[in-house]
N, C-alpha and C positions, 0 to 999 in steps of 0.2 A: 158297036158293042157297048161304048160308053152310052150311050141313049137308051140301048135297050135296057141297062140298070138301072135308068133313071127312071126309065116304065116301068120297070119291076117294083121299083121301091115305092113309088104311086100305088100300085095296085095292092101290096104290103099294105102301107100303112091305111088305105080304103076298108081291105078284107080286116084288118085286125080292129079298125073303128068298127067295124058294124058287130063285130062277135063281141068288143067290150058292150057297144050300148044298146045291144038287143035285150028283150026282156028286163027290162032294167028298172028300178020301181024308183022313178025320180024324184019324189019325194024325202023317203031313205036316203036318199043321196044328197039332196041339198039339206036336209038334215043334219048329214055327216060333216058335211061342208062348212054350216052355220055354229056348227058346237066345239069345232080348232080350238085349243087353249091358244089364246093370243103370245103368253109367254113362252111357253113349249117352241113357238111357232119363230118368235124372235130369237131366239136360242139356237135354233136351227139352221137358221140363216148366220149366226155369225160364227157358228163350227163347220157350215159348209167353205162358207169364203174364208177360212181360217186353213183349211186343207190347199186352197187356191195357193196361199202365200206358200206353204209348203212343198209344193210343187215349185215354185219357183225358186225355192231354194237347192230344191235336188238338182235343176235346169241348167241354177248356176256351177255346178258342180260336171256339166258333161260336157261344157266349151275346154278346147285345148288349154293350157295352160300360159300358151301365146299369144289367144285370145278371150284375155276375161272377162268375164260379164258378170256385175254384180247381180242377186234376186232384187234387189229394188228397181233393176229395169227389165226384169221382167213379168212380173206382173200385169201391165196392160200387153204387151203382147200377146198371154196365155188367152187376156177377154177377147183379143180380135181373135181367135183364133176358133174360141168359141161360138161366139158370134156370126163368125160367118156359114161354120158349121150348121148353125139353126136355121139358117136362110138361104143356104146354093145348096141345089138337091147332089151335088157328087159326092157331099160327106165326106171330100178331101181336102178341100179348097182351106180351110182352117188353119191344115197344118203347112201351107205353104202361105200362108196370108201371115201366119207366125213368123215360119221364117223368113218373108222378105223385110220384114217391122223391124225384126233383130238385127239381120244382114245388115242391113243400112239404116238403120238407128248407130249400131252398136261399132260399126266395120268392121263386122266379123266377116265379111261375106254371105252371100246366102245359103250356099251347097253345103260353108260349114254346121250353120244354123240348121240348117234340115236335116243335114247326119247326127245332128245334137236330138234333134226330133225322134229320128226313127231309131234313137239310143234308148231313149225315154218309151217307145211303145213296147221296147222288145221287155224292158225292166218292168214296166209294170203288167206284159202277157205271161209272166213268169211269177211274178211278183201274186195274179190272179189265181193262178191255177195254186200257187202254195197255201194260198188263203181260204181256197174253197176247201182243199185237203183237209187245213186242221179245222176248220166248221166242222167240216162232216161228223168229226171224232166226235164233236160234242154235242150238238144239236139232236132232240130226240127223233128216234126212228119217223118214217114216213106212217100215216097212217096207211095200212091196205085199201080201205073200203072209203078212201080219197079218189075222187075223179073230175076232170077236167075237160072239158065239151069242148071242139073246137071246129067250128064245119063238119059236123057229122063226125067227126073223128073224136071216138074219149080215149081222153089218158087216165089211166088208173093207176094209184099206188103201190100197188100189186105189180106194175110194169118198173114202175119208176126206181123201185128201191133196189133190183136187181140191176141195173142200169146205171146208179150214180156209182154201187161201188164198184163196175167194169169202168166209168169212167176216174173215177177216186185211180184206181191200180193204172189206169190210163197216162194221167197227167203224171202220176209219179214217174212212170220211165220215160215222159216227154219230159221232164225236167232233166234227171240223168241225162236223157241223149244229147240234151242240151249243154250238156257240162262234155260229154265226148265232142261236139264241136270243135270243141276248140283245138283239137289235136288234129293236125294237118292231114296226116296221113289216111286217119280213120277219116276225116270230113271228104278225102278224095275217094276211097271204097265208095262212100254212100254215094257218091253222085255218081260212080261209076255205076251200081245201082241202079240207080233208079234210069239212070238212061237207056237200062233192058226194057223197062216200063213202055208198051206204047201207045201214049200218047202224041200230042199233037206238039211240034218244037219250041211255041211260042208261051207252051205250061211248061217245059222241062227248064227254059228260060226263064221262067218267072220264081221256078223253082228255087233253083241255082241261085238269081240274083238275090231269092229271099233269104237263105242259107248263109252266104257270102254277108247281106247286111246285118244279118245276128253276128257272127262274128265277132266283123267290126265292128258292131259296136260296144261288143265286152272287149274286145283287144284293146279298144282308141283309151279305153282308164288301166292303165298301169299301176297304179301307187293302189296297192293294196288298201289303205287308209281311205283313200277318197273310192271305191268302189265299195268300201266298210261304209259308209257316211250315206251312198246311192243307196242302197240296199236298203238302210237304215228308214232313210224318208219316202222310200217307192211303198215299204210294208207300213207307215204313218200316215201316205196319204191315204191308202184306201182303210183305214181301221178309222180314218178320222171321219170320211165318208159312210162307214157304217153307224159311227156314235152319232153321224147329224140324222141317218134312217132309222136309229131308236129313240134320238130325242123328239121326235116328230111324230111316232107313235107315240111317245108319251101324252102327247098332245090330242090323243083322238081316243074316245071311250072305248074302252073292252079291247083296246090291240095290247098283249102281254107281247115280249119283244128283247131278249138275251143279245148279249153283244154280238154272240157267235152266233144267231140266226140272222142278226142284224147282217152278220159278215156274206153269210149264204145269198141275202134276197139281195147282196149288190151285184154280188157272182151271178148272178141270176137275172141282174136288172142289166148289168153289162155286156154278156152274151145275148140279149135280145136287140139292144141297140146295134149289137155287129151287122143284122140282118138288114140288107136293102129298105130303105124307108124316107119315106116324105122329109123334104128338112125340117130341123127340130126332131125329131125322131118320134110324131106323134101318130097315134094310134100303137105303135110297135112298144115303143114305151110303155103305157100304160095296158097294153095285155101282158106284157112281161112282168109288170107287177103284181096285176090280179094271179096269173102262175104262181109269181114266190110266193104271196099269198096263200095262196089254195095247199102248194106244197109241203111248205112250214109250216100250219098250221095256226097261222098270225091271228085271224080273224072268219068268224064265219060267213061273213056278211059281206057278197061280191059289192056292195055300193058305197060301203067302207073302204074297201082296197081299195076301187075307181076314187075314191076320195082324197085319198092318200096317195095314190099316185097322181091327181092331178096338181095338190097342193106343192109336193117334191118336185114333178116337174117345173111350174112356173117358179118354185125357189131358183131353181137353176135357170130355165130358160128368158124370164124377164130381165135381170139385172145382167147377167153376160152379153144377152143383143143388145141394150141398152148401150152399156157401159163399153163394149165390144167395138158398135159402130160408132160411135162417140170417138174415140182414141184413136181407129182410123181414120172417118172422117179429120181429125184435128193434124193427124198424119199424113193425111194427102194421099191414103190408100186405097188401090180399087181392085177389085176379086183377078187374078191372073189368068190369063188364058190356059187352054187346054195345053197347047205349044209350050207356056213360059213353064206348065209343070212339068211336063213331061223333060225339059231342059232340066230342071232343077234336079229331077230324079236321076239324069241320066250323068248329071256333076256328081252325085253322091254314090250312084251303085258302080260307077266306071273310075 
């Protein structure tokens, strides 16, 4: 199963290079390319890795209270984490490569360090979907007579605009429900639930374990105050990540680009990397930008977007694998087996 994703996400990120660089007038492009404002560009990069630090300050804030971890030590953790992520096609391996640095860097243990982890994804899959919501409010309508080619397949605006706001109404009762969680009683209805469902035992399991680690991981912060503080820097990091996606439009001729579309094309560029794909997340990446593009109405010019999406990409992907494998190597760190993760998962959801 785990291989056939790996070939799926090959064949992903293959079909979405060839839809980005089909018809593609390369010229225009290295045009686009060659005319970066250098400043914009520098700017960009130190409000990207400026959100990095921020993150590990929320980080420091979800180890138990009997096991602290300052954000000054983790920082290079978060690059190996990334790092490995652009290089092992499982697109998991990162966040266990995190937490074994931490584990034993820090003696936290590991399983603690990786419940610390999947504390932090549930915060900011919550933290995304609240962000896409108030974009919406603000960001002007979709144009109708907008469309988007993709294998024979068009998307039209005309589809799209009916659609975001059944998902806008969507996420909002996925958020609620998510606040019903927490109530015992009601979280054992729902499983009781869905156990009608028939599926196969090893989704109803995956289900459950996923249910049970939301949870936990709003249960494991008590003090009101330091869950006031999580909250605080989960909606920092990503607002800080959309001001480095508009200072970097500023950077590129004819992209106009509002905080709050800025907020939409990250919701946009982060749901595309969710999708099975090549390590690094390329080709998927950059057709998910050319999307927000096309949707937001950023730019008309598909060799702009590809532009812009390749220069954001390498902001991120050069200095993370660099700097990522670097801190392992110095670390004595090497990618964990299938076996050590599935251990590590099975310390934190048991």
């Amino acid at each position: 199963m785990k291989k056939l994703v790996v070939y799926l996400g090959l064949l992903v990120s293959l079909l979405s290079c060839i839809w980005v660089f089909q018809n593609l007038d390369w010229k225009a492009l290295w045009r686009a390319l060659s005319e970066v404002h250098p400043f914009w560009l520098l700017v960009t990069v130190i409000v990207f890795y400026a959100g990095i630090y921020v993150r590990a300050l929320r980080w420091s804030l979800l180890f138990p209270e009997d096991k602290p971890v300052s954000s000054n030590h983790l920082f290079k953790p978060i690059m190996v984490g990334f790092a490995f992520n652009n290089i092992l096609p499982s697109g998991r391996a990162g966040e266990f490569m995190r937490a074994i640095y931490v584990g034993k860097k820090q003696k936290t243990g590991v399983p603690i360090a990786f419940g610390t982890i999947v504390t932090e994804r549930v915060f900011d899959g919550v933290t995304l979907i609240a962000l896409f919501i108030v974009s919406m409010a603000f960001i002007p309508p979709i144009d109708p007579g907008m469309s988007v080619e993709f294998g024979g397949f068009v998307i039209r605006g005309s589809m799209l605009a009916p659609l975001i706001q059944k998902v806008v109404v969507g996420s909002s009762i996925m958020i609620c429900g998510l606040g019903l969680l927490m109530f015992r009683k009601l979280r054992i209805k729902l499983l009781k639930f869905l156990r009608k469902i028939p599926i196969p035992e090893s989704m109803h399991q995956s289900i459950e374990d996923g249910l049970e680690g939301i949870v936990r991981g709003f249960q494991a912060i008590k003090q009101p105050r330091r869950f006031l503080w999580i909250t605080f820097y989960s909606v920092l990091t990503w607002v800080i990540n959309a001001i480095a996606a508009q200072t970097l439009g500023w950077g590129f001729d004819g992209i106009t680009m509002t905080l709050m579309q800025a907020i939409a094309l990250v919701v946009i560029e982060s749901l595309a990397v969710m999708i099975p794909a090549a390590p690094g997340y390329w080709g998927i990446y950059e057709a998910g930008m050319i999307f927000g593009f096309a949707v937001l109405n950023l730019h008309p010019s598909r060799e702009v977007a590809l532009a812009y999406a390749l220069v954001m990409h390498l902001i991120f992907f050069l200095p993370t694998t660099v700097l990522g494998l670097w801190y392992a190597g110095a670390a004595s760190l090497k990618p964990p087996s299938d076996k050590t993760m599935e251990s590590i998962e099975h310390g934190v959801m048991k």
